[in-house]
N, C-alpha and C positions, 0 to 999 in steps of 0.2 A: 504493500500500500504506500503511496506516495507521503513524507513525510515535507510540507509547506517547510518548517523550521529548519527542518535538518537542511532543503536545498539550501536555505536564504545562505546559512552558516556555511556550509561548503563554496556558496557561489563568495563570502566573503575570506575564506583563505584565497580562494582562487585570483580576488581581484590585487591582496596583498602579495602573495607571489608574486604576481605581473608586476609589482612595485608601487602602486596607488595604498601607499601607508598614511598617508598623512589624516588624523583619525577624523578630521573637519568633513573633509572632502566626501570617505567613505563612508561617513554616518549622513552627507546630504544625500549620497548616492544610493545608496540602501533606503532613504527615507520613500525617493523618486521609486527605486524599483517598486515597493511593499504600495505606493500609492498607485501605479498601472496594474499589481495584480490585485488589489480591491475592485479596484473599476470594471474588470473584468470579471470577478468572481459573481459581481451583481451583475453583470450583463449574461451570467446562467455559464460560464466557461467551464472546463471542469477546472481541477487544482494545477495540476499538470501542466494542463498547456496554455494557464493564464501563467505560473514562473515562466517556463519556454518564452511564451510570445514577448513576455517584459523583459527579459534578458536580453532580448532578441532588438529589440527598439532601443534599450540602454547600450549596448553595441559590447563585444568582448573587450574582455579587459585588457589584454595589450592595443588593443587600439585607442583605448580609452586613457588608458598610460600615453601612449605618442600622442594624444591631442593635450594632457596636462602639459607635457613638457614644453612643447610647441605656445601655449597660451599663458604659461606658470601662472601667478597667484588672482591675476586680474579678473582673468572669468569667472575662478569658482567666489573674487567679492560678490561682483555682478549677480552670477546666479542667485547666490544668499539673500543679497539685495531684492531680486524680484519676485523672490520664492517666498521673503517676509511680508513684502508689499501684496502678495496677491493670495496667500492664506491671511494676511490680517493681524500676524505676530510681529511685525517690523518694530512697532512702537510698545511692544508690553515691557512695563517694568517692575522690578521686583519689589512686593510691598516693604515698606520701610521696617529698618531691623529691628524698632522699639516694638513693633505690633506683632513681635514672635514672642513667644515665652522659654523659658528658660533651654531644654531641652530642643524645639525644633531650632534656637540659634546654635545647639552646639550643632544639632545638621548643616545647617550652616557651612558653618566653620571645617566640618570635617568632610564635608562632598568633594572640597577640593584635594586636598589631602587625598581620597581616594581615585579623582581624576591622575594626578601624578602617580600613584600607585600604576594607574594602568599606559603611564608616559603620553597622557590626553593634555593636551593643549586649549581644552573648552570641559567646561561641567555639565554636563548632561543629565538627563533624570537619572540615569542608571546609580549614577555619584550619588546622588542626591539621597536615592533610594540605601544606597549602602551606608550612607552617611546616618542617616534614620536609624539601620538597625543599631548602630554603636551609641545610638544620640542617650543612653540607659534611662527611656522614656517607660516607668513600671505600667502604662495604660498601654499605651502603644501594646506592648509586650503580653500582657493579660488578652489582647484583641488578636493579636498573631497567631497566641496559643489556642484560643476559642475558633477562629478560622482554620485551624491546624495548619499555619504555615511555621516553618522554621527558617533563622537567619540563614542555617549553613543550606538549608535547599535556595534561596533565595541567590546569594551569593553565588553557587553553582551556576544556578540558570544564569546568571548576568556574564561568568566568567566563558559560558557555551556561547553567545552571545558575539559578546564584543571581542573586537583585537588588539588587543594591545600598540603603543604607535612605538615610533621607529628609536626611541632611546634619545633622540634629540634632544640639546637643555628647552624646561618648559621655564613658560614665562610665569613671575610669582604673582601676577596677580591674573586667574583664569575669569573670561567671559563663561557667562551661563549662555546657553542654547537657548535658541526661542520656545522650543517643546519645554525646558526644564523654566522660563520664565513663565507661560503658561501654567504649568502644573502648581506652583508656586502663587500668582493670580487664583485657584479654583482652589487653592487651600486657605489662603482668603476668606473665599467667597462660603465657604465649606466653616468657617468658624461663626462668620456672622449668619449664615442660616442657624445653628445651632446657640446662638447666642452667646456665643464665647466673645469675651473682649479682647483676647489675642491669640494669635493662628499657634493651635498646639501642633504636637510631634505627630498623633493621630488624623487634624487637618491635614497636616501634609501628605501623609500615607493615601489618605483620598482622594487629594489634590494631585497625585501619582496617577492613579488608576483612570482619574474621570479625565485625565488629559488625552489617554488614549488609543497613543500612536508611537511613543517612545520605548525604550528599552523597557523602562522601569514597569510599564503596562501592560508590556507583552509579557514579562516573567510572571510577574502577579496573576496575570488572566489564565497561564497556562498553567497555574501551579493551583489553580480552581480558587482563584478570588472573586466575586462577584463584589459592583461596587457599591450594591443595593444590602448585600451582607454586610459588608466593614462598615455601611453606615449604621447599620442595626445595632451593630457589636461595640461602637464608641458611641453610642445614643448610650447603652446600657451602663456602657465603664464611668462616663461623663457625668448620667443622671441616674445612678443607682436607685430605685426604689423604699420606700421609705419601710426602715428598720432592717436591709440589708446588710452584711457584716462585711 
């Protein structure tokens, strides 16, 4: 039976091979591919041959290497540029760091740290995601446990996932991705639904999932989180019942 995840990952060693390391580049490229084989999969394709055919219009990866080097860093600003402008993420910002609470700032703090762990030049949800499980949030954690997810399956899938970048020195102060400033935005929005007055380690983890489209989404949905469950499971942690222990 055809495994969607497993191509995505095979077809992502394969474009690092070819030498398309630079982790920006291959996470807007992977973004493009996984967006032609949605579009398709609603147009009734099977699995199969909506990967094939999107691989196929993204073009093989050493030719896709000869057009980086041929264009270097200009097109992939450009592309980012237009790809922010016309999903609507160009201008998201990240809500200000007094409106997090203790723990979702140490995620914060430690996403990046995990982006240089994997030698990432940008912070992404994945980071972000990893950054959470360490952020030693006891709600967060009690919600994980009642979902039955664990850090080390979570870490695993992210580690299947992603590629590591080329060793290059990173730069000390990393930009967040537009996905990881959205997620970030809906954990926000995820506090003040719930009437919280600052985005906990729990919004975030929400703010993860309902983004969508990013790493951190994909491991969580495949590891059977539902976004309708984690909101149940911190309604619970949040607003325990009266005379609960």
């Amino acid at each position: 039976m055809f495994d969607l995840e497993k191509a995505i990952v095979q077809w992502r060693h394969k474009m690092f091979a070819a030498g398309v390391r630079a982790p920006v580049p291959l996470e807007e490229l992977e973004t493009h591919l996984r967006e032609d084989i949605e579009q398709q999969l609603r147009a009734g394709t099977e699995p199969a041959q909506a990967f094939e055919l999107a691989v196929r219009q993204l073009g093989e990866a050493v030719e896709l290497n000869e057009e980086f080097k041929k264009a270097g860093n200009g097109k992939w600003i450009l592309f980012r540029k237009l790809r922010g402008i016309l999903l609507g993420d160009n201008d998201i910002q990240i809500p200000a760091l007094e409106s997090f609470e203790q723990a979702a700032r140490r995620t914060l703090a430690l996403a990046p740290e995990e982006a240089r762990h994997f030698n990432h030049a940008f912070v992404g949800t994945e980071h972000i995601l990893l950054g959470l499980l360490r952020s030693e949030s006891t709600s967060l954690s009690n919600v994980m446990r009642k979902l039955g997810v664990s850090s080390a399956a979570v870490r695993l899938g992210i580690e299947r996932i992603v590629t590591a970048g080329s060793g290059a020195e990173v730069s000390t102060t990393l930009p967040f991705t537009p996905r990881a400033r959205r997620a970030l935005l809906l954990a926000s929005q995820e506090a003040t639904k719930l009437n919280e007055r600052q985005v906990r380690a729990e919004h975030v983890f929400l703010g993860l999932l309902r983004e969508g489209g990013g790493v951190a989404a994909r491991v969580l949905k495949k590891l059977g989180v539902p976004t309708e469950s984690a909101r149940a499971e911190i309604l619970k942690e949040t607003n325990p019942p009266p005379g609960a222990s």
